[in-house]
N, C-alpha and C positions, 0 to 999 in steps of 0.2 A: 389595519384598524377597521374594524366595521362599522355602521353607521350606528349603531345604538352605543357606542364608546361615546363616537362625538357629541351625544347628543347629551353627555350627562356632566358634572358639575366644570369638568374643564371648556366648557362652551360658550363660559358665559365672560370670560375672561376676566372673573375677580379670582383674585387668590385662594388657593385650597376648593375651587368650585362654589364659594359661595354668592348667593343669587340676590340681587337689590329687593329689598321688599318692593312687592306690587310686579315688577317685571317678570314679563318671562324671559327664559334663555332665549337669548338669540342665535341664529341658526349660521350656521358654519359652510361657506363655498367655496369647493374650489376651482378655481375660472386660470385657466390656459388662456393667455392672451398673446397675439403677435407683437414686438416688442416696440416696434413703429407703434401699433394702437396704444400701447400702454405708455410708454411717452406722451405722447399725446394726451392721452388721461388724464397723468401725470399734471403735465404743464397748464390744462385745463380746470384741475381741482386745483392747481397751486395759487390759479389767477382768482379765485372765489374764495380762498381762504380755507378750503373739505380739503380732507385725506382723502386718497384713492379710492378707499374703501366707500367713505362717505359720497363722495364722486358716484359711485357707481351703482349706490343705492335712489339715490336723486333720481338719475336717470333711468333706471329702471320702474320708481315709480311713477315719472313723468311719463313714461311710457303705456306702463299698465291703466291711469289714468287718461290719458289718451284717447286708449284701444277702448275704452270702457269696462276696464277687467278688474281694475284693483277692487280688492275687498273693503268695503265700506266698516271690519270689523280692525282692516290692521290700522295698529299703534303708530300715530302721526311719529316722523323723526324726532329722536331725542334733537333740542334745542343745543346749537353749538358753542361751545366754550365755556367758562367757568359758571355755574350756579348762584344768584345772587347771595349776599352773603353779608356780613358784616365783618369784614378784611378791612386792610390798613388801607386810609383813604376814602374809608367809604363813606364820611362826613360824618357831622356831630349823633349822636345819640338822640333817640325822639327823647318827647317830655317823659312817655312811662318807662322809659328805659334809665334813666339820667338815675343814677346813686344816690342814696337817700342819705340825708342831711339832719343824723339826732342829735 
């Protein structure tokens, strides 16, 4: 597979290649890790609540910010876990919400 395969709708990992409005693709690596480190990792994002993945990205911009390298243009981390919402429990209804009464 060459890199311009990667880089087109299976990238973005929505179904059929399709892309969230406003986002761009995000970009695809692949990291060879020793298996000790990746344990590690591992047990590291598991104690924080991240996936490896997400793990790995942390740390990387932790770093790039650091060195003074990160690009002041990239897109802060998606926020983790579910999107607020108005799902079961998630309390009464405001007042302009509330079903109207003819």
């Amino acid at each position: 597979m060459n890199d311009s395969a990667a880089d087109e709708g299976s990238a973005t990992g929505e179904p059929g290649g399709a892309r969230r409005a406003g986002r761009p693709a995000r970009k695809q690596v692949l990291l060879r890790l020793d298996p000790k480190v990746h344990d590690a990792l591992a047990r590291w994002a598991a104690d924080e609540l991240r996936s490896s993945n997400a793990q790995i990205e942390y740390l990387l911009r932790r770093a790039l910010a650091e060195a003074g390298r990160l690009p002041s243009a990239a897109a802060p981390i998606p926020r983790r876990g579910r999107p607020p919402g108005r799902g079961p429990g998630a309390g009464p209804p405001a007042d302009d919400e509330a079903p109207r009464q003819d």
